[in-house]
C-alpha positions as CSV (number, residue, x, y, z in Angstrom):
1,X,48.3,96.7,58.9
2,X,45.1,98.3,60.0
3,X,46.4,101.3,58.7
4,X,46.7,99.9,55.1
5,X,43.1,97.8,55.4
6,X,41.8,101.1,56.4
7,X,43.0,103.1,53.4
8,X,41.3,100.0,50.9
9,X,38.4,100.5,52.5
10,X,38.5,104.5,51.9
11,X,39.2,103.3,48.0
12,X,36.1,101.7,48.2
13,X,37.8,97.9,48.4
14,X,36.2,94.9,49.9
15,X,38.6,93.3,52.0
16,X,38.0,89.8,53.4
17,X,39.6,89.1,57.0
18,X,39.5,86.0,58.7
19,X,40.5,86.9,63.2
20,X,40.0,85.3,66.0
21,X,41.2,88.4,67.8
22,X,37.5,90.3,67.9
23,X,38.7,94.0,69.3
24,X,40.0,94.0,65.3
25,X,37.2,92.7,63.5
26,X,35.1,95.3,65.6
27,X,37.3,98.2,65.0
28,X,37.9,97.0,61.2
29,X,34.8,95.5,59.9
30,X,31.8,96.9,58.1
31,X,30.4,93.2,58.2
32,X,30.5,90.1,60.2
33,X,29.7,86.5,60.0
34,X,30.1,84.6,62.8
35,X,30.5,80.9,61.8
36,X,29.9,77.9,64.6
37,X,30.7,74.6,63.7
38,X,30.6,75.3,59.8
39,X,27.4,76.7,60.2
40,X,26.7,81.1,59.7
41,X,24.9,81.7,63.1
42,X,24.9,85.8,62.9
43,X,25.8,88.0,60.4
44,X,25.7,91.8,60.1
45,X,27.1,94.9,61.3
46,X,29.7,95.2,64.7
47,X,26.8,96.8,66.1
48,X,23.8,94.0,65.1
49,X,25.9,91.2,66.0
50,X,26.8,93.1,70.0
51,X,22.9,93.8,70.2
52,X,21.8,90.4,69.4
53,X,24.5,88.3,71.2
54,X,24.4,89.7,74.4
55,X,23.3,93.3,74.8
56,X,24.7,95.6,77.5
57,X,27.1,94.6,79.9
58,X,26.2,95.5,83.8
59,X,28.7,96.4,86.3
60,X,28.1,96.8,90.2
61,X,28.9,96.5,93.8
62,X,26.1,93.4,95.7
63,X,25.8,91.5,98.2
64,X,23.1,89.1,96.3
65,X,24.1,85.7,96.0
66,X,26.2,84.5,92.5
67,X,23.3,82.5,91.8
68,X,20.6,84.6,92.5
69,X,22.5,86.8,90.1
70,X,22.4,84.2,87.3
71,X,18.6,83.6,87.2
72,X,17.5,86.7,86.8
73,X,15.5,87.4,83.7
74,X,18.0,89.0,81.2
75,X,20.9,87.7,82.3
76,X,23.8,85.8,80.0
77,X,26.2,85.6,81.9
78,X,28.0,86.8,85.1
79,X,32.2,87.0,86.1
80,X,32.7,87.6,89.9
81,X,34.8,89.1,92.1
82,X,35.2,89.8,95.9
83,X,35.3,93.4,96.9
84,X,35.6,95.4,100.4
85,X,33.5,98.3,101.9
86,X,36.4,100.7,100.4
87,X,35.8,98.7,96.8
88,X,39.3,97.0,97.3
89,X,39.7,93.2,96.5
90,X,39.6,91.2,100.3
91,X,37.4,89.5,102.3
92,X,33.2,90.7,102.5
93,X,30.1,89.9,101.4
94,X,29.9,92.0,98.1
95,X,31.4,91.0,94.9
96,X,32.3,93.1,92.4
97,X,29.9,91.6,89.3
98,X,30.2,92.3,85.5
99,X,27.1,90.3,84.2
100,X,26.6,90.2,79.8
101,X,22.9,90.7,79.7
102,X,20.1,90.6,76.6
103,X,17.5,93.1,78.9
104,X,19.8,95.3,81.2
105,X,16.7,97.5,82.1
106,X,14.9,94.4,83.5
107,X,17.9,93.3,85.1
108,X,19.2,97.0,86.6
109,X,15.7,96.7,88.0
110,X,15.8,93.7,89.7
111,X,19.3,94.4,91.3
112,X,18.4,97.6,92.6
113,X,14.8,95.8,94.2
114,X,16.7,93.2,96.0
115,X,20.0,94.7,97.4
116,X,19.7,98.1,98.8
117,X,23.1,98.6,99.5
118,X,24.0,98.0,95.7
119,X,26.8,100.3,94.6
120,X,28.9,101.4,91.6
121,X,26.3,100.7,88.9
122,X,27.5,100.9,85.6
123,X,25.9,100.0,82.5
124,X,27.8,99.8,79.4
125,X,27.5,98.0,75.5
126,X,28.8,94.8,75.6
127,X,31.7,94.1,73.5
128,X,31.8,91.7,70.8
129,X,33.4,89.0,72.7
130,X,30.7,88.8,74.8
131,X,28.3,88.6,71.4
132,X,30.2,85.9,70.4
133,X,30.4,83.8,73.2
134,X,26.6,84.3,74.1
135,X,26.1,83.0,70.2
136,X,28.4,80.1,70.5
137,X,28.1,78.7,74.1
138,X,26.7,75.3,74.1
């Protein structure tokens, strides 16, 4: 199917698709409107949207505390999980974080001030998923 969408597009056809599955309106769509309750919240490119929702997405290695993590300036939202010296899931003090954030400079800076022994930092672009549910968390 996205195949066929792809070759209208090439023909210069405007192709309306309605998804809740967002890895296809990213890798299909030219535009998108993101609708919450009825009402258009964003609209705009794959790229826009990503920027304005929630940014970059951090990944690393800490042994500051969840909540510590989640008032930082910049941050979105974080997911958790418990890692070992060796980076292998089990019992320690660090946890593995991915956090969404709208400034990761600000926040990449205040990780790397308060934990020294931070590790495996990895910034990426945040996907649209994370756009969307930064846009439509209430």
């Amino acid at each position: 199917m996205w195949e066929q969408i792809r070759r209208f597009q090439q023909r210069g056809c405007a192709i309306l698709l309605t998804t809740h599955y967002l890895a296809e309106a990213d890798a299909l769509a030219g535009r998108i409107i993101v609708i919450d309750k009825g009402r258009v919240i964003a609209d705009g490119t794959p790229d826009e949207i990503k920027q304005r929702g929630a940014g970059k997405r951090v990944r690393c290695v800490t042994r500051i505390p969840l909540a510590a993590v989640r008032a930082m300036a910049g941050v979105v939202s974080v997911q958790s999980g418990s890692m070992d010296a060796a980076g292998t899931s089990g019992a320690s003090d660090a946890s593995l974080l991915e956090i969404a954030t709208s400034d990761s400079d600000a926040v990449v800076r205040q990780l790397v001030t308060s934990d020294p022994s931070l590790s495996a930092l990895e910034v990426t672009g945040a996907q649209l998923e994370d756009a969307f549910l930064a846009m439509t968390a209430h």
